[in-house]
N, C-alpha and C positions, 0 to 999 in steps of 0.2 A: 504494500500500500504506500502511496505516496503522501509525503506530509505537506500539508500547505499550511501559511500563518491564519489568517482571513478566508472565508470561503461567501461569494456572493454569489445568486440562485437570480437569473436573469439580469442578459447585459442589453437593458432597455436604460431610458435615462435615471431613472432615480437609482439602477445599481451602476450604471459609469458614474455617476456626479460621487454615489460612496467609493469609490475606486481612488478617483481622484483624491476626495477628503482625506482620507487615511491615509494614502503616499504619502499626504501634508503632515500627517501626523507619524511618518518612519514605520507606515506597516507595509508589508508586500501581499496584493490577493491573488486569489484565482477565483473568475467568475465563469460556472458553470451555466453552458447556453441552450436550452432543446433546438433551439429554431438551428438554421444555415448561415442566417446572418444577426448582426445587432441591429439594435432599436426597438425594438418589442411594438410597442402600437404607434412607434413613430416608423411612419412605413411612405418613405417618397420614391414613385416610380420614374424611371429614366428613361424616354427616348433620343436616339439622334436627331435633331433637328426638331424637335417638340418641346411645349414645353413642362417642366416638369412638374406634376402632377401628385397631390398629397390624398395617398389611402387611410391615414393616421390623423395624428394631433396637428395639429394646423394654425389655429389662430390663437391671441394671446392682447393682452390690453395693458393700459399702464399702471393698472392695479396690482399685475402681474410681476411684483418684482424681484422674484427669485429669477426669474426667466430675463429679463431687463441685464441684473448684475451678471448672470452669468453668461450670457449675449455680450457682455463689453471685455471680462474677462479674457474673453476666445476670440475676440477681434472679429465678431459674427456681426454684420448690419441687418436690422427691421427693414421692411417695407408695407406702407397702407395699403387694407384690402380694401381693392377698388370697389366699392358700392355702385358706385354711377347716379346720378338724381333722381330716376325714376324706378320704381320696381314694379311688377307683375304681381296682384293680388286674385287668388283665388278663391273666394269665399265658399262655396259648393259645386260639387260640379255639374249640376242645373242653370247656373248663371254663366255666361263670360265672364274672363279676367275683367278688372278694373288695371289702369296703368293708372299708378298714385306717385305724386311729388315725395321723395327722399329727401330731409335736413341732410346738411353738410357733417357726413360722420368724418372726414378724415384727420387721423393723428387720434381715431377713439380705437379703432381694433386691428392688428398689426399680420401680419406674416414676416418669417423667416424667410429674409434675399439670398437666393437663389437654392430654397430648398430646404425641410426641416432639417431630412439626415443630413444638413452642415455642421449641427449641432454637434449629432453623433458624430462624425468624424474627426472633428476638429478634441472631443474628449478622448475619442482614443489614441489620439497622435498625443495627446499628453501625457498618457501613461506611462511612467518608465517601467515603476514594479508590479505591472499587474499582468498576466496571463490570461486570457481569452478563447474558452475551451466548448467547440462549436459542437452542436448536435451531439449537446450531453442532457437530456431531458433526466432531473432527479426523479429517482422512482422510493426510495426510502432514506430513513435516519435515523441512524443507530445512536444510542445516548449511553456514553461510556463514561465510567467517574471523571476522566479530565479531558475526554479530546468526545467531538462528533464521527460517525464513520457515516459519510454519505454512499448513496449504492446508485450508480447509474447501468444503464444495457453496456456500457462498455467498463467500467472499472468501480475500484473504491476508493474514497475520496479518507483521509484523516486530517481534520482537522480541529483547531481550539473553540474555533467561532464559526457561527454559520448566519450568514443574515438572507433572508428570504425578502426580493422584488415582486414575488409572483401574487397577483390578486389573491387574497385571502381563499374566496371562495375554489378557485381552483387548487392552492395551496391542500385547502381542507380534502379534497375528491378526488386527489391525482400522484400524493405524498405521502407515505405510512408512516407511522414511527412510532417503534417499539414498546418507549416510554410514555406513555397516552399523555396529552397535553390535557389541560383543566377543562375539562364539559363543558364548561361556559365557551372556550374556544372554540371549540368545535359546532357547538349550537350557533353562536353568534356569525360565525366564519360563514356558515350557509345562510344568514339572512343578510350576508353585503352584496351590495349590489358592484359587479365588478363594469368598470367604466367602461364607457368603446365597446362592449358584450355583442352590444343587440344591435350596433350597429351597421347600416350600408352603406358605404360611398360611393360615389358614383360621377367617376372624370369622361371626361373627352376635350381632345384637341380639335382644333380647324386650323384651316391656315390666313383665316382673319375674323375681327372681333365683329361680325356682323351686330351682335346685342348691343353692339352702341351705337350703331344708325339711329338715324331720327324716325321716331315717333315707337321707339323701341326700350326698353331696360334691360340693367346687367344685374338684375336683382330678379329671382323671384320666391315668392311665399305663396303656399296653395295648401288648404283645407283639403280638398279633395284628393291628392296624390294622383300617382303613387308617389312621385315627389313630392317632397314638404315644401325644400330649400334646396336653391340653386343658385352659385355665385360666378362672377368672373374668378376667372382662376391663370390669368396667363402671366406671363416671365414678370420679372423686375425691372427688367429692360424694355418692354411692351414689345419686342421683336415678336414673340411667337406666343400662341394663343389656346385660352382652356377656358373651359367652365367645368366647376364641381359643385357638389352635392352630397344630400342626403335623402335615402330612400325612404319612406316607411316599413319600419322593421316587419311589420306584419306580412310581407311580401319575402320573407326568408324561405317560406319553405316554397317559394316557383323556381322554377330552373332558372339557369343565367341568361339562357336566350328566349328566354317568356321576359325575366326583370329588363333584359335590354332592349328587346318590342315596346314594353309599355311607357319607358323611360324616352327612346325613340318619338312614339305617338303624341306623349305628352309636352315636349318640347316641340313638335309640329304646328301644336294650335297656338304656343307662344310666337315663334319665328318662320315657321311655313317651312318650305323646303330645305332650307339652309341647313336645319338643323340635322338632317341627316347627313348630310356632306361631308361628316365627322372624320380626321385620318383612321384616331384610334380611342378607341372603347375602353376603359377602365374600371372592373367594379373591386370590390372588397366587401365580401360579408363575412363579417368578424364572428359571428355566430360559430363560422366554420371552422376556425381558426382555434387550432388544441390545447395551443401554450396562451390562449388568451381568456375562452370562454367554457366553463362549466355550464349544464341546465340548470335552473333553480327547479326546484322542487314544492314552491310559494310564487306566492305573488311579492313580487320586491319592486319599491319607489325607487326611484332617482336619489343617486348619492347616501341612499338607507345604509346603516353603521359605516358611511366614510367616518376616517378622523373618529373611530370610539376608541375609550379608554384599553380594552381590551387590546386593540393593536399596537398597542405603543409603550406594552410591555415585554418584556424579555422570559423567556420560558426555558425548559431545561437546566436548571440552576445557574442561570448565566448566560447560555452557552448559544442559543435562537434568538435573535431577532426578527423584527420585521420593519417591511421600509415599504413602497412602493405610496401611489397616488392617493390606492384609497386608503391608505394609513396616516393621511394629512388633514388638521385641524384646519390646512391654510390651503382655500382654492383645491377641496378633495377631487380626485379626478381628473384634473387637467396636469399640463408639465408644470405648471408653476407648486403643485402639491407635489408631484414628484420629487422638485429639487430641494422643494421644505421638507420633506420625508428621511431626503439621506443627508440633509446638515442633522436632523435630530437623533438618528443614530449614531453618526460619528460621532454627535457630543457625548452620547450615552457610553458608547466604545472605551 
């Protein structure tokens, strides 16, 4: 068995941002990854000559300033998402859209120039002492008087500490461990509601921003779906051009080419033709997605036990932690709780 000092369980942002922390503080990790690549629900897709297009975390505001500070840190620049002055309202879909006047929102709600995984990259080019160990999904954890023995399909892991990034609820349904953690864990861990879950996104490129012609918007909002919300989504540089979205989750269990017909159809009656004209199609239904989303087994609200007491305690006589988005009292859910998650473990550390 190999010994490691620190042992981090998803290399999404709130376990690089603890990676970092701790370097700061003279420790060396290794963060164990299920997925192929980092970033966990920060997920931006790349084409040649398109532009780039976010399945994940996306926007951020200036209340957000865990994501602000560490955006300056990394020598990362913001950029305003483009609203446009008009959006598309859909109240039912028995009525036509309404095209209603937008307030001047810019400088209220931000994106990452040229991309979220800038974020991710630019932290792991920062890492001197930390290891990054891909398509190691933990499957259990062993609790020994002084060190952890984690168990993945390829090895075992020995280590002092172990800090878990992974949503609770998955945490609880996908993790064994020998030494039962406190009932209340366990009960509560299946009523968080874990973020991005039930989500669908939903990108496409063109190769021009027809939504801002006249007597058009680069906004819409629609009661009816199957899209909700639909935004301008193209470069920093306005060179090349997107629009993204969200689907209604309730449209998870169609195929991908029933959701992309209907998503299709329904930008028709916004923009006519145009809107097919698309290069490329982008969805993400997080639902699908193993190292993200657990079933609930209840009915669970929005942000339900983000930031509870329970998470933000240490288990194993010491030796488990936990960190991730919805372990943040500050902006649960989004990256700005993520990076509040792993300053409070490192302090804890």
């Amino acid at each position: 068995m190999k010994k490691e000092k620190i042992t981090i369980i998803g290399a999404g942002l709130s376990g690089l941002v603890l990676a970092r922390l701790l370097e700061k503080q003279g420790y060396s990790c290794t963060i164990l990854e299920g997925r192929d690549r980092p970033g966990g629900r920060i997920l931006t897709i790349r084409n040649r000559d398109q532009a780039p297009v976010e399945m994940g975390a996306t926007w951020f505001g200036n209340q957000h300033r865990y994501v602000i500070q560490l955006l300056n840190e990394l020598g990362i620049e913001k950029m305003d998402q483009r609203m446009g002055s008009h959006a598309f309202y859909e109240a039912v879909s028995t009525a036509p859209p309404q095209r209603v006047e937008l307030p001047d929102q810019s400088g209220t709600t931000f994106r990452i120039k040229g991309g979220t995984d800038e974020i991710i990259s630019k932290l792991i080019a920062d890492l001197k002492q930390t290891t990054i160990k891909y398509n190691e999904p933990v499957e259990g954890i062993k609790d020994h008087k002084d060190y952890l023995e984690i168990i993945t399909p390829n090895s075992n892991f020995k280590t002092p500490l172990v800090i878990s990034t992974l949503p609770p609820k998955l945490f609880a349904d996908t993790i064994s461990i020998d030494s039962s953690l406190p009932q209340e864990f366990q009960k509560e861990a299946q009523k968080t509601q874990t973020w991005m879950g039930e989500s669908i996104k939903i990108g496409l490129t063109y190769t021009s921003p027809f939504w801002r012609n006249e007597g058009m918007a680069s906004t819409i909002m629609s009661n009816a779906g199957p899209m909700n919300e639909f935004y301008d989504h193209s470069d920093a540089n306005d060179e090349r051009f997107a629009m993204k979205g969200f689907m209604n989750p309730a449209y998870h269990a169609a195929g991908a080419e029933e959701r992309k017909n209907l998503v299709i159809d329904q930008l028709r009656k916004f923009y006519g033709d145009q809107a097919s004209a698309f290069i490329t199609f982008f969805e993400k239904n997080w639902r699908e997605d193993p190292f993200t989303y657990s079933p609930y087994t209840e009915e669970i609200f929005p942000h339900q036990n983000n930031g509870a007491d329970f998470l933000k305690r240490s288990y194993l006589n010491g030796k488990l932690f936990f960190a991730g988005a919805e372990t943040s009292s500050v902006s649960p859910g989004y990256m700005d709780g993520a990076i509040d998650s792993a300053y409070r473990v490192a302090d804890m550390i």
